[in-house]
DOZARO-145534 format. One record per residue (C-alpha): x, y, z. Coordinates in Angstrom, 2 decimals, m for minus. Layout:
+---------+---------+---------+
:      c1 :      c2 :      c3 :
+---------+---------+---------+
:       X :       Y :       Z :
...
+---------+---------+---------+
This chain:
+---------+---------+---------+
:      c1 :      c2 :      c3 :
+---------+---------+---------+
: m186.71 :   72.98 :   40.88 :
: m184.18 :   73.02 :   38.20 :
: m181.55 :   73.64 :   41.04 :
: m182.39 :   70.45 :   42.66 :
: m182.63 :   68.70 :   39.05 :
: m179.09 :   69.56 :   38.55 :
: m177.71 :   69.03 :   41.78 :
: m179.29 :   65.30 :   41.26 :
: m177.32 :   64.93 :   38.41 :
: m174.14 :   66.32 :   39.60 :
: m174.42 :   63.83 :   41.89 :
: m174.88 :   61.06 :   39.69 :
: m171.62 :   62.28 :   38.01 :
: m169.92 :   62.64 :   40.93 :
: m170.99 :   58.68 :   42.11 :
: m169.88 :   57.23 :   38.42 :
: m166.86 :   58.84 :   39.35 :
: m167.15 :   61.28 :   36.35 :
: m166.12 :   64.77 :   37.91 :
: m165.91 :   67.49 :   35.09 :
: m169.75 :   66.92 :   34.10 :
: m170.23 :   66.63 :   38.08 :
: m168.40 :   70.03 :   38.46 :
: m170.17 :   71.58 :   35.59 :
: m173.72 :   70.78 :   36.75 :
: m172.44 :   72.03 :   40.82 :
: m171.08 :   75.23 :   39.03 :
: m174.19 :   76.32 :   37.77 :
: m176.00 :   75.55 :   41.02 :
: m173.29 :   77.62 :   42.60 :
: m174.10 :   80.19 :   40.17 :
: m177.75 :   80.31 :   40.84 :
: m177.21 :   80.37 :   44.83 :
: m174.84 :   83.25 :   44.41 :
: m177.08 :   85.39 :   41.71 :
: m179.33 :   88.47 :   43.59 :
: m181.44 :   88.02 :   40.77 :
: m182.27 :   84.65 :   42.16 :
: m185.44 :   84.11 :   44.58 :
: m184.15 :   83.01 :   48.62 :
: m187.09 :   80.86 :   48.80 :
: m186.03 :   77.26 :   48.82 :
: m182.06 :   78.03 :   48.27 :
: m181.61 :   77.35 :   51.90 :
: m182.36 :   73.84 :   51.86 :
: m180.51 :   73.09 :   48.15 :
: m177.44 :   75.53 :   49.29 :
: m176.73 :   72.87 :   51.49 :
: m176.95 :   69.83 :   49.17 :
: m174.93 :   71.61 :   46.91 :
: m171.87 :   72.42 :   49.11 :
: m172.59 :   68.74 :   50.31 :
: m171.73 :   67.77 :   46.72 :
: m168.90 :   70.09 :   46.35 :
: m167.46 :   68.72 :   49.44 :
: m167.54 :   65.30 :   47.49 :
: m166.12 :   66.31 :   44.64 :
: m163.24 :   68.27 :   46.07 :
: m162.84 :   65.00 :   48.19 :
: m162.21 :   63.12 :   44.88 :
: m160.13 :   65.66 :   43.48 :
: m157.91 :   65.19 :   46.53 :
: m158.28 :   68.93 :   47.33 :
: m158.99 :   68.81 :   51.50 :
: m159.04 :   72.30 :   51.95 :
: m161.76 :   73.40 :   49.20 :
: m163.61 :   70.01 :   50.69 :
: m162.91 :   71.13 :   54.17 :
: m164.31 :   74.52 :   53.13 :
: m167.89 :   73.26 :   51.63 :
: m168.31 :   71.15 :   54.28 :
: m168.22 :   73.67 :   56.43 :
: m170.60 :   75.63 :   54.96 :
: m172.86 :   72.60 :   54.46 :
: m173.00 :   71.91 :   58.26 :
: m173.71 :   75.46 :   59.11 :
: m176.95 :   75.56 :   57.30 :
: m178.05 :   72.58 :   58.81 :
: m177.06 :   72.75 :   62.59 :
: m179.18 :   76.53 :   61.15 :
: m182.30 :   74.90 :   60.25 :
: m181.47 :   70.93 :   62.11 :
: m181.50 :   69.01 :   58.56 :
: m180.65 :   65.90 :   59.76 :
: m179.99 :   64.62 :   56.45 :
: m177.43 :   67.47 :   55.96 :
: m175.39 :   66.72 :   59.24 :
: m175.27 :   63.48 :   58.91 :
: m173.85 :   64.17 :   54.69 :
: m171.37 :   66.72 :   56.45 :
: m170.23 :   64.58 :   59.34 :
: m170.09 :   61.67 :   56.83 :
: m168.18 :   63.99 :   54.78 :
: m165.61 :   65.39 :   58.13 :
: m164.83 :   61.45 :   58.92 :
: m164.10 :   61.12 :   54.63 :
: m161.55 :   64.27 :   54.70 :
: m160.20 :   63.54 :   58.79 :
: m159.41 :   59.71 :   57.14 :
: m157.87 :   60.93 :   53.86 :
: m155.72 :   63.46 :   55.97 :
: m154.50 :   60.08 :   58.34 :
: m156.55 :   61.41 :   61.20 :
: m158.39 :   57.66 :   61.82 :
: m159.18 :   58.78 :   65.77 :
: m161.24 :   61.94 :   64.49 :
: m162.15 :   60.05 :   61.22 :
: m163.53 :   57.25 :   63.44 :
: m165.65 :   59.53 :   65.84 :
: m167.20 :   61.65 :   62.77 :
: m168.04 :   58.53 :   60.89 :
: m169.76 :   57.41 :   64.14 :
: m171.93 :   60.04 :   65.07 :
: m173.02 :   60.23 :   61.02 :
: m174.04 :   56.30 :   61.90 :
: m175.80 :   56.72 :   64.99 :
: m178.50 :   59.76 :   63.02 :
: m178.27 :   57.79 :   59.84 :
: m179.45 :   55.02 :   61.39 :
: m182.35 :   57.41 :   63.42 :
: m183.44 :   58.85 :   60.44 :
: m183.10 :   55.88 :   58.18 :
: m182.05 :   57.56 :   55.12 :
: m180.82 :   54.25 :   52.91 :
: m178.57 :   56.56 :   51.00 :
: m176.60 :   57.97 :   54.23 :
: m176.77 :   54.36 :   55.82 :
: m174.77 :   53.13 :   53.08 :
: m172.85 :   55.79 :   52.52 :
: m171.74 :   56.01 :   56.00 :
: m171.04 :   51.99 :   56.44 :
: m169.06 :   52.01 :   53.15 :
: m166.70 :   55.12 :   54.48 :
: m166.38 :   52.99 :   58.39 :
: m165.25 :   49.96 :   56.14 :
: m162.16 :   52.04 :   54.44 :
: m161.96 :   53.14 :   57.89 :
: m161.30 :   49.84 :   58.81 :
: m159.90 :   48.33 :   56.14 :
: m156.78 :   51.00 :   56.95 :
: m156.52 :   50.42 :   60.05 :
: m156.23 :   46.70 :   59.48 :
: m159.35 :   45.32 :   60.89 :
: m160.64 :   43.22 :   59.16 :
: m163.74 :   41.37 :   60.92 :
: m165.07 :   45.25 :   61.45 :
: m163.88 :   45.82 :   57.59 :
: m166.07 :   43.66 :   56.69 :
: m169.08 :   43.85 :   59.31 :
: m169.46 :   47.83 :   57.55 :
: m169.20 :   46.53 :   54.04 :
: m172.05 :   44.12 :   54.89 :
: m174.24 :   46.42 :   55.88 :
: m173.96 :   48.73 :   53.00 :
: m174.52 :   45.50 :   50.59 :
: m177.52 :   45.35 :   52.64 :
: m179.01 :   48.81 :   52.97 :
: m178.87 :   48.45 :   49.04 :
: m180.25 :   45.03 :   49.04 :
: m183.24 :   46.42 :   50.54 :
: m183.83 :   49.11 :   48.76 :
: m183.25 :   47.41 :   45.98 :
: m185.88 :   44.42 :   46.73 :
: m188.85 :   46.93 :   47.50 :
: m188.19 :   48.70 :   43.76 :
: m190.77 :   47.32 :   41.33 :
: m189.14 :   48.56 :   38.46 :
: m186.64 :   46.38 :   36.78 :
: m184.46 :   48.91 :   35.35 :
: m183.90 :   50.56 :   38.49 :
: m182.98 :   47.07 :   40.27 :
: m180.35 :   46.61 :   37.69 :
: m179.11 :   50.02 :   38.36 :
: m179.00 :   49.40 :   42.20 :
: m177.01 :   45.81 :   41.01 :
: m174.06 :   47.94 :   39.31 :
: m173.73 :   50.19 :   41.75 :
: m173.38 :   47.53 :   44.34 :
: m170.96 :   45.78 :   42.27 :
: m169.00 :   48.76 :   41.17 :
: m168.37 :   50.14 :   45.19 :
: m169.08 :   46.97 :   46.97 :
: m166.86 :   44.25 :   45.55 :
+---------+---------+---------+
């Protein structure tokens, strides 16, 4: 439980863009996972959001190899135990690094087949995710119409997400982050 609390929050971190409390919350995660002391039930499934995460945050700290790395391990647990949501974080994650590294072909075919379970599974969080990573796709390799076809659909996975929330401070919360990645 506390695991998954802190991987939540890492996450967080890691989306405002605010990597050293990102890295300390993944850290002690990676801690826990690595401890004998620590019980195997349940660290299969949060082993693999947390080298998901660490896969992001080596992303943003321009380090391809460690994100390479924790990808990797991420996408073995779940082809393991066929965690959709998992693959479709890691292939999300493969088109992210193949596109940062210039590789748009390979970027372009990861991104894709992240889009096509996304979009199976209907995970809002991967949808958007995934539609927002096509558009810098896009964007560098100067198309524009399909730039701005993905960037569309992300603005409107959150819209609905956003519309069926009944709490008001969440809605605002859903508003910045739209703003903040979307504009």
């Amino acid at each position: 439980m506390i695991a998954n609390a802190e991987l939540n929050l890492g996450d967080i971190f890691l989306m405002q863009g605010d990597l050293v409390p990102a890295q300390e919350y993944l850290d002690r995660v990676s801690r826990l996972t690595h401890d004998p002391a620590t019980s195997d039930w349940g660290k299969w499934r949060y082993s693999m959001h947390l080298f998901a995460s660490l896969g992001d945050l080596w992303l943003a700290r321009g380090n391809l190899a460690q994100a390479q790395a924790s990808v990797a391990q991420c996408l073995h647990g779940a082809t393991l135990t066929n965690a959709r949501k998992y693959l479709i974080k890691g292939w999300r994650l493969q088109g992210e690094i193949a596109l940062a590294r210039q590789q748009r072909d390979e970027a372009r075919g990861w991104l894709r087949q992240a889009l096509a379970l996304a979009q199976v599974v209907g995970n809002p969080t991967q949808l958007w995710k995934t539609h927002l990573a096509l558009g810098r796709l896009h964007a560098e390799t100067q198309h524009p119409e399909r730039e701005k076809q993905e960037y569309s659909a992300a603005r409107e996975v959150i819209d609905r997400v956003r519309e069926s929330l009944q709490e008001p401070g969440l809605c605002a919360s859903l508003a910045r982050l739209q703003q903040r990645i979307l504009l």
